[in-house]
C-alpha positions as CSV (number, residue, x, y, z in Angstrom):
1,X,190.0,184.0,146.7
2,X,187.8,181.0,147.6
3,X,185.2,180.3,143.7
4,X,181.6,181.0,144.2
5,X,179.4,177.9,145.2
6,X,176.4,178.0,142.8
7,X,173.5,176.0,143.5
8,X,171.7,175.4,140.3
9,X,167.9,173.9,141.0
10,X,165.6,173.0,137.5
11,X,162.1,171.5,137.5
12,X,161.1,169.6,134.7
13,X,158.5,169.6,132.8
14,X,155.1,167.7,133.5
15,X,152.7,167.3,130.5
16,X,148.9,165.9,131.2
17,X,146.7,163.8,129.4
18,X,142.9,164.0,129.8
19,X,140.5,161.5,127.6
20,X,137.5,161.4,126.5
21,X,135.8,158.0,125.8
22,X,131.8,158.2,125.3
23,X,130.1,154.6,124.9
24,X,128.8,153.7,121.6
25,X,125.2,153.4,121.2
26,X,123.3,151.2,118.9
27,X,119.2,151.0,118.5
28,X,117.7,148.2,116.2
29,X,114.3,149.5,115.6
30,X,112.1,147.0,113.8
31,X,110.4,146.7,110.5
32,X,107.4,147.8,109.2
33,X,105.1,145.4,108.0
34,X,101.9,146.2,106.1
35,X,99.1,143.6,104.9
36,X,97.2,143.9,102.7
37,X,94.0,140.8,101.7
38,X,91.7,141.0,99.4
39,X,88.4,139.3,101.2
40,X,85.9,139.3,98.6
41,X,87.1,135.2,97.6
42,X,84.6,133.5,95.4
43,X,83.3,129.9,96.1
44,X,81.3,128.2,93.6
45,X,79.2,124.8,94.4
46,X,77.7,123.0,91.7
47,X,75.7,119.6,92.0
48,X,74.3,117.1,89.9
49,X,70.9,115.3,90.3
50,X,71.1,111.7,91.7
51,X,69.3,109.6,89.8
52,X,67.2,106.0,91.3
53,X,66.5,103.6,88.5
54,X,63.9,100.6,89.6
55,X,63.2,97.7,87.3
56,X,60.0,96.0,88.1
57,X,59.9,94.1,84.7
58,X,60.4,90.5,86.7
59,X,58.2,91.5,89.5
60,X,55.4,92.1,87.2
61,X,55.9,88.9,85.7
62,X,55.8,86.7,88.5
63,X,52.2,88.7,88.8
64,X,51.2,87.7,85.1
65,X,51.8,91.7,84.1
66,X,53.5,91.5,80.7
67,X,54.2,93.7,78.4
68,X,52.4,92.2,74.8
69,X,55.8,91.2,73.3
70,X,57.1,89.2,76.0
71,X,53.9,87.6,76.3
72,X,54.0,86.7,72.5
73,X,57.6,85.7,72.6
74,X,56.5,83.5,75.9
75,X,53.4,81.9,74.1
76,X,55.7,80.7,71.3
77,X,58.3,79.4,73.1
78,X,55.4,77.4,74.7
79,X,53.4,76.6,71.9
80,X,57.0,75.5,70.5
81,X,57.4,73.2,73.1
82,X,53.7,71.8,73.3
83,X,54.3,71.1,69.1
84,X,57.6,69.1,70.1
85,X,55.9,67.4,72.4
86,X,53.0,66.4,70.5
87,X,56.2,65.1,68.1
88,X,57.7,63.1,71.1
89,X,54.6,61.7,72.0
90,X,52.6,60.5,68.5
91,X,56.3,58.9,67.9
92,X,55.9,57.2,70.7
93,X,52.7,55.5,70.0
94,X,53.7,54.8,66.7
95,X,56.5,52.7,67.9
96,X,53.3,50.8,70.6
97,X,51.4,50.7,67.6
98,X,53.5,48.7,65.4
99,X,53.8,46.2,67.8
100,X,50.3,45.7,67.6
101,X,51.0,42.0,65.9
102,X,52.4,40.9,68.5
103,X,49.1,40.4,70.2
104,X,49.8,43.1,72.6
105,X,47.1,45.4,73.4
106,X,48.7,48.3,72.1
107,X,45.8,50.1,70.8
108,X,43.7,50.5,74.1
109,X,47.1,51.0,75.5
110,X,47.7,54.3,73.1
111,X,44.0,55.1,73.5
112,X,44.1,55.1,77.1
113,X,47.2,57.7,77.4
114,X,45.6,59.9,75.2
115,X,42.4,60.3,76.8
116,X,43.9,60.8,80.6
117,X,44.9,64.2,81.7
118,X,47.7,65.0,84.0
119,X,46.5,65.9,87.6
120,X,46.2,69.9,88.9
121,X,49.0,70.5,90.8
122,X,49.1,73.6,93.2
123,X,51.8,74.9,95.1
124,X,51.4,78.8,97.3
125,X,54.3,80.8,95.9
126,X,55.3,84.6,96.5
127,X,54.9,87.5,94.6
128,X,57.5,88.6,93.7
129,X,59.2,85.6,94.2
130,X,62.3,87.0,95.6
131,X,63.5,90.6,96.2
132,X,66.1,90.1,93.6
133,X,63.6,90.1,91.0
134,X,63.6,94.0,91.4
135,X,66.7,95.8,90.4
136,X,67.9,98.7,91.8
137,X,70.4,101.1,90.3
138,X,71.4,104.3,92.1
139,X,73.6,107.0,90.8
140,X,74.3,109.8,94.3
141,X,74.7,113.3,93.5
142,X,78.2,114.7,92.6
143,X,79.3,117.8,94.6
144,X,82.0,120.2,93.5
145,X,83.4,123.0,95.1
146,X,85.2,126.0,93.6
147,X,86.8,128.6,95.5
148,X,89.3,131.0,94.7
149,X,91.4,131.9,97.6
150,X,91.9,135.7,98.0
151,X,95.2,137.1,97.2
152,X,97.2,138.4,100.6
153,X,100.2,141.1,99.8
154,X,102.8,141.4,102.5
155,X,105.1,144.3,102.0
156,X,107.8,144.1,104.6
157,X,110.0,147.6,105.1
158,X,113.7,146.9,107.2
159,X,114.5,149.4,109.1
160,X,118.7,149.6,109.3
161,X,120.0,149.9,112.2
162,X,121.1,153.4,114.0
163,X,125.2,153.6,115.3
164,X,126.6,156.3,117.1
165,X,130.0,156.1,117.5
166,X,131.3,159.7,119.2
167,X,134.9,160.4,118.8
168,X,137.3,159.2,121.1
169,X,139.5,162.6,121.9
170,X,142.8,162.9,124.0
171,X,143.9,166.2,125.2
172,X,147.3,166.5,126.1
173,X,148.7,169.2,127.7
174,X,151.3,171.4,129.4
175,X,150.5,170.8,133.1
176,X,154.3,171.9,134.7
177,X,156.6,173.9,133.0
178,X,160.4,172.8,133.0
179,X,162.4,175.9,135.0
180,X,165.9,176.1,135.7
181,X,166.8,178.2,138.6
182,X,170.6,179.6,140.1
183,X,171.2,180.6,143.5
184,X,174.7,181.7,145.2
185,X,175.4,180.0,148.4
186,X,175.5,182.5,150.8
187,X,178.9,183.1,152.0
188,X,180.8,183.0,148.7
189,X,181.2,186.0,146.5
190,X,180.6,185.9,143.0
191,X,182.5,188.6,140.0
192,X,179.5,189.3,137.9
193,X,182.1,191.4,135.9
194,X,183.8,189.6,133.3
């Protein structure tokens, strides 16, 4: 009795794999930015007078227009100097006179001075002599400015930025089965009884 020829076939088992991989997505919106100025500024100028201050005083008295004091102080110091020289000159004839002995003629000599007068003497002169006899003094105006700068607010709101990240997901799953299959080869006989 010739042993059964079994042919024995098996497929194994397959398994599949399917993913799923969405992109992430990111948007940055921007901020919000409010402003906010007060416009009403104030602005304040303030000025002071100028002021021109002209002295004539030595203009005038190059024209003979003085004041009663200065004329009074004037006429003293002249009549102080006519009296010095009236000194001066009586001393001098004194000393001519006492040398009258000598035969000299003194006397008509003194006489004779005292009786001449100086010449006139004229000259053309300007009035006022120069320009610098009139003073000038000038005080310019002062200007000021005062402003008061409005206030500007800035509020600035960030925005954070929006992420989606969707889940990565892998599905895995039976695709083949694993089977295992007997056959007899025809031709041999097999004893299914034991």
């Amino acid at each position: 009795m010739s042993l059964p020829q079994i042919a024995i076939s098996t497929i194994q088992a397959k398994t599949g794999i399917q993913q799923s991989r969405p992109y992430m997505r990111m948007r940055q919106p921007g901020p919000d930015m409010t402003i906010d100025q007060n416009v009403a500024g104030k602005l304040r100028i303030s000025t002071t007078a100028s002021r021109l201050y002209i002295d004539q005083t030595e203009a005038f008295a190059d024209a003979d227009v003085k004041s009663p004091l200065r004329r009074g102080k004037e006429n003293a110091a002249k009549g102080n100097q006519k009296v010095m020289q009236f000194i001066a000159e009586t001393m001098r004839h004194g000393e001519q006179l006492k040398k009258i002995e000598n035969n000299t003629n003194a006397l008509a000599s003194v006489v004779k001075q005292r009786s001449e007068r100086a010449p006139k003497s004229y000259n053309f002169a300007a009035v006022p002599e120069h320009m610098g006899k009139v003073k000038i003094n000038y005080t310019p105006s002062e200007l000021q400015f005062d402003a008061d700068l409005p206030h500007v607010a800035i509020h600035v709101k960030r925005n954070n930025p929006e992420i989606q990240v969707p889940r990565w997901e892998t599905n895995v799953y039976l695709e083949q089965k694993n089977n295992i299959h007997f056959s007899v080869i025809p031709g041999s006989a097999v004893n299914k009884e034991l």
